[in-house]
N, C-alpha and C positions, 0 to 999 in steps of 0.2 A: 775273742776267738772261741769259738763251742767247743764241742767236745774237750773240756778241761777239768780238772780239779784243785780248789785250792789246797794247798799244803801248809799255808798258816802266811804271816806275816814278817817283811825284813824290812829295818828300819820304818817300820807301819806301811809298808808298800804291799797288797795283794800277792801274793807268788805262786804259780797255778803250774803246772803240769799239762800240758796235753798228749793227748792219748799217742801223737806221729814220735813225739820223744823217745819212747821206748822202743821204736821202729831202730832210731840212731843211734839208740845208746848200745843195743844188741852189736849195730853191725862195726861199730866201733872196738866194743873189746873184742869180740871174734876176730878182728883185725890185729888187732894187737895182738891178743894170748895166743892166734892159731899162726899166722904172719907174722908179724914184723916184729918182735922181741923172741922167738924160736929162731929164725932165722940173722938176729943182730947178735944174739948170744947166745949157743945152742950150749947144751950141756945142764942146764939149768932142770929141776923137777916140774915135770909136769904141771902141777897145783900150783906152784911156784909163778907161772904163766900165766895164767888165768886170776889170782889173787891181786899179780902187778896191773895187767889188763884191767880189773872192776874198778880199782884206784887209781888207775891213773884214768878211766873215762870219767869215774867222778869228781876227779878234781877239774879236768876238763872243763864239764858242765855247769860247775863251780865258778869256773874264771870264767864262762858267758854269763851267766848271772852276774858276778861281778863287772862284768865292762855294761850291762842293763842299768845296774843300780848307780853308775856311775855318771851315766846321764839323767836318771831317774833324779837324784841327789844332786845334781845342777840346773836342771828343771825348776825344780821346787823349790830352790832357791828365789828362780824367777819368776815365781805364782805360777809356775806351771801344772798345774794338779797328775797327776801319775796314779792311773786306777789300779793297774796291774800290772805284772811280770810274766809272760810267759812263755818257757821252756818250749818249744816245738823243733821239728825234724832239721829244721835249716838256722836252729840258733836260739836266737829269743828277740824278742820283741816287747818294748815294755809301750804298754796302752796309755797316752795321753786325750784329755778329754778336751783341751784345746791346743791351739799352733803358737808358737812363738811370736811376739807382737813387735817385737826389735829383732834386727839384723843379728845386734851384737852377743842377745842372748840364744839365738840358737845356734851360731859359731861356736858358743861355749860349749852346749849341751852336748854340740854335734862330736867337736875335740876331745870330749870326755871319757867315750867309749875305749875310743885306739889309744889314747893316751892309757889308760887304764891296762890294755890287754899287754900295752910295751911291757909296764913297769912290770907287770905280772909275769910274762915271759923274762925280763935282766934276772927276778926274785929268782927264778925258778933256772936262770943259768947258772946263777950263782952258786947254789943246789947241786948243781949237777959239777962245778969245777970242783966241790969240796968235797962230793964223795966217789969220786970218777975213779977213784984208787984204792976206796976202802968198801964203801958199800952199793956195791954195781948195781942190784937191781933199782935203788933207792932213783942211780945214778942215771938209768937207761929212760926211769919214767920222765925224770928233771926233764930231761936231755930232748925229748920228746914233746912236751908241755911247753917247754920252752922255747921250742919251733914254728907248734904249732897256736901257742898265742899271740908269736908275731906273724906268722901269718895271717893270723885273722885281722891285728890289725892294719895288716896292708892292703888283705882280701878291701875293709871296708872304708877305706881311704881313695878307690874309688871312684870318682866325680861323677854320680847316679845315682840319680831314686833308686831302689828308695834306703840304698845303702850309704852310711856315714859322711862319708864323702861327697854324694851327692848334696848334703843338708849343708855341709859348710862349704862347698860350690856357691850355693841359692845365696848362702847367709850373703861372700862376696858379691855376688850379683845381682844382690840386691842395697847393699849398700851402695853402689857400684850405680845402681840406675834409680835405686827407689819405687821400684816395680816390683813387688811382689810375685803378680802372678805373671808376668813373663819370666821371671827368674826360675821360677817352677815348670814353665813350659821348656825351658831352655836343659835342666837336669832331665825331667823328663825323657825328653829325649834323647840325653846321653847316655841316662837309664836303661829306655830300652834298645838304643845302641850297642851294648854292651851284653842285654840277654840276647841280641844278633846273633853276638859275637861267641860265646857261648854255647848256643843250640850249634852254631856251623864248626865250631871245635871237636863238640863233640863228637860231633858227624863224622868230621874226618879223622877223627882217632879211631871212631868203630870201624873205620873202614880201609884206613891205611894203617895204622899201629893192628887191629883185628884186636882191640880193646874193645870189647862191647860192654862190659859192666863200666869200667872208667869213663867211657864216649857217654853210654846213656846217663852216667851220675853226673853229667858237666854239663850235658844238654838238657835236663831233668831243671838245673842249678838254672838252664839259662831261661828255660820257659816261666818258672819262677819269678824271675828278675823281671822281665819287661811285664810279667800281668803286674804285680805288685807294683813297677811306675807307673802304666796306665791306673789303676783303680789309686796309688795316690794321687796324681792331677785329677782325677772324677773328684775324687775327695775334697780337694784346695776347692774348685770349680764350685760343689756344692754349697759348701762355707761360704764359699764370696757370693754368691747370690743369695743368700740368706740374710745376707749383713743389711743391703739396702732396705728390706722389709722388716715390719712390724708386728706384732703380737695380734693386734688388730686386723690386721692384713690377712694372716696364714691360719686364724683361730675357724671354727667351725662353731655357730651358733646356736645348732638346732640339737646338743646333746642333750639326753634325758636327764630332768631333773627331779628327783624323789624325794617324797618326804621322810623326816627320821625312824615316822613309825611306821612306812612298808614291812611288810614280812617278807619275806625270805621267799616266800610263794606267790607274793603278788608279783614280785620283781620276776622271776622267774616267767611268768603267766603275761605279764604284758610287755616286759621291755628283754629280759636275756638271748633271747632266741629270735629280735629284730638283727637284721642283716649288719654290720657293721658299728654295731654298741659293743666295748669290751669294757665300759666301764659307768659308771653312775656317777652324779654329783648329789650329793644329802647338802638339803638346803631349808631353809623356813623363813617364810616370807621374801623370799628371794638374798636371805642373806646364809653364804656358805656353813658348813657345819662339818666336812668330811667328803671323802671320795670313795666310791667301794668298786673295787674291781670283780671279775668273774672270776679272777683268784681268793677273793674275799667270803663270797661264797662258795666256794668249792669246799670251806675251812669247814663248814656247818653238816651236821648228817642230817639224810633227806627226810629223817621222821619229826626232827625239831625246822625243818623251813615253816608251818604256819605259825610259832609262837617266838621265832627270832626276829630282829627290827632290825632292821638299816644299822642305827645309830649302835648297835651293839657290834658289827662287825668292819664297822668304816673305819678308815683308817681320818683320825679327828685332823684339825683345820689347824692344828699347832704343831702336826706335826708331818702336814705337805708346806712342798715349795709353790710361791704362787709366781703366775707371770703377771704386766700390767697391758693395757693398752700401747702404750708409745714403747714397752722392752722391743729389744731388736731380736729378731727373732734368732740367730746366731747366738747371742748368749745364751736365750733360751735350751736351743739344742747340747750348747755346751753343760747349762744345768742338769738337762737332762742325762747327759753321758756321766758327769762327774756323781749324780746322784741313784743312777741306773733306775729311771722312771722312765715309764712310756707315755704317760701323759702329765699334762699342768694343767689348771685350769686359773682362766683370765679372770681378775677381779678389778675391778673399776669402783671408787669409795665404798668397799665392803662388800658390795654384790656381784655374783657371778654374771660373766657376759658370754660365754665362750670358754670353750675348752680345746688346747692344743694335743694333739697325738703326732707323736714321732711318724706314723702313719701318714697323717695330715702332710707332717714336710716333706715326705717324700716324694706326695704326689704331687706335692706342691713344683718342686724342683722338676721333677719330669714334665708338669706340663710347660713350663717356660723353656725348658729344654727344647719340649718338640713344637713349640711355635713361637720362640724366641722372642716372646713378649720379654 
């Protein structure tokens, strides 16, 4: 997801912020400190309002992190690699670099979440029984937390992509038939079923309730839902078409290949500014040595391009991923995501043949798309 920033790491999982979070997190304690704790307990100071409000949105966003890393952390269990975390306007979403390969383990994954947000909401009732008598404002946030974490887990329980519920739907329905991608076409469209049902919610709230901020935030919520199921089934769709094909297959054979002592100015002068080159293969006598990207040199200042070499700014051959001939090109892309590369390049007994771009499969995917080769 772009527009983000990392904030460091939890349990060595990535955890990012993006920029629409602070969108939610504003309209949240304004909700709280100016709405709903003034009016649940009035009498209270001012400050007082606004202190409980910051705290209680970020415990909040705490216990969505927490129901993230709860799948994250049974994922991983099941070789599932988990790149990142990240906090955005409708929640979080934690980034996997591939799909569950058993039924049984992404039932797990999937139960992990809600399971997570329960116990965190009982935690946080319990909270609220024990201080509902002595320290109310303590009591009011519990009280609150602990509502609205079972709701979330009910919100994603669900049966739709591309929320909770829909994932352990598929896992049953696929157990169930052994059909992967039917199982997926089938939430899908419960998926977007349910953003239907949503955008026409809101509809009639702004117009019969004459709720327009509440109608538009539910039909906002439902437009959301069904793109996010169509672009997951795009998603599954592109993966399973990738799996039949080969590294051999999807590779493009005609990438420039340069020697270690180019400068910086020849590369510039004959190959950076050809139409769809974004990156080099450093090689001698056809055997690999390094990959340098146009990020690579961008690192160099333009008074030292004639006396820099290739092999001083390449990124060396011990320490890229290679693909092979016969790799399926699925894993490949999986490589690719898990190790945030946009290119591999193909090696057959030690010599380069081809080199793969994320680029490559995507045109790859479209054109069988559009002519169902």
């Amino acid at each position: 997801m772009g527009s983000a920033f990392n904030l460091g790491k939890v349990f060595g999982i990535q955890f990012r912020l993006h920029y629409t979070w602070f969108i939610i997190f504003i309209l949240i304690t304004t909700s709280l400190s100016w709405q709903l704790f003034p009016g649940g307990y009035p009498g209270w100071p001012w400050l007082l309002y606004w202190v409980i409000g910051v705290v209680t949105s970020l415990l909040f966003f705490a216990s969505v992190l927490a129901h993230e890393l709860a799948h994250s952390l049974v994922g991983r269990a099941y070789g599932i690699p988990i790149k990142s975390i990240t906090l955005f306007i409708f929640g979080g979403i934690a980034l996997m670099t591939k799909e569950a390969t058993r039924p049984g383990a992404e039932f797990r994954m999937a139960v992990a979440g809600p399971a997570c947000s329960l116990v965190i909401g009982g935690l946080f009732a319990l909270v609220y029984l024990f201080t509902r008598s002595t320290i109310v404002p303590i009591a009011a946030m519990a009280y609150w937390l602990a509502y609205i974490n079972v709701a979330l887990a009910i919100f994603n329980l669900i049966p739709g992509f591309p929320l909770d519920g829909g994932r352990v739907f598929r896992s049953i329905l696929w157990r169930v038939s052994g059909d992967y991608r039917r199982s997926t076409r089938i939430v899908t469209w419960v998926g977007q079923g349910v953003g239907y049902l949503f955008i026409l919610g809101g509809i009639l709230i702004m117009f019969i309730l004459h709720d327009w901020l509440g109608g538009l935030w539910l039909a906002f919520i439902g437009w959301f839902l069904e793109n996010a199921a169509s672009a997951s089934y795009r998603q599954v769709q592109w993966r399973e078409g990738l799996h039949r094909f080969t590294a051999a297959q999807v590779m493009t054979s005609d990438c420039p290949v340069v020697p270690p002592s180019a400068t910086v100015t020849q590369l510039v002068q004959e190959h950076a500014f050809t139409p769809g080159y974004r990156c080099f293969l450093v090689a001698e006598e056809g055997r690999l040595m390094g990959i340098l990207t146009l990020h690579n040199i961008k690192t160099v200042s333009q008074p030292d391009w004639g006396v820099t070499q290739a092999k001083e700014i390449m990124t060396p051959v011990d320490r890229l991923k290679v693909a092979y001939p016969d790799q399926d090109a699925l894993s490949i892309l999986e490589q690719m995501d898990e190790s945030n590369m946009n290119q591999m390049p193909v090696v057959s007994e030690g010599r380069v043949i081809g080199l793969i771009t994320r680029d490559n499969l995507i045109r790859f995917l479209r054109f069988r798309s559009q002519t169902g080769v």
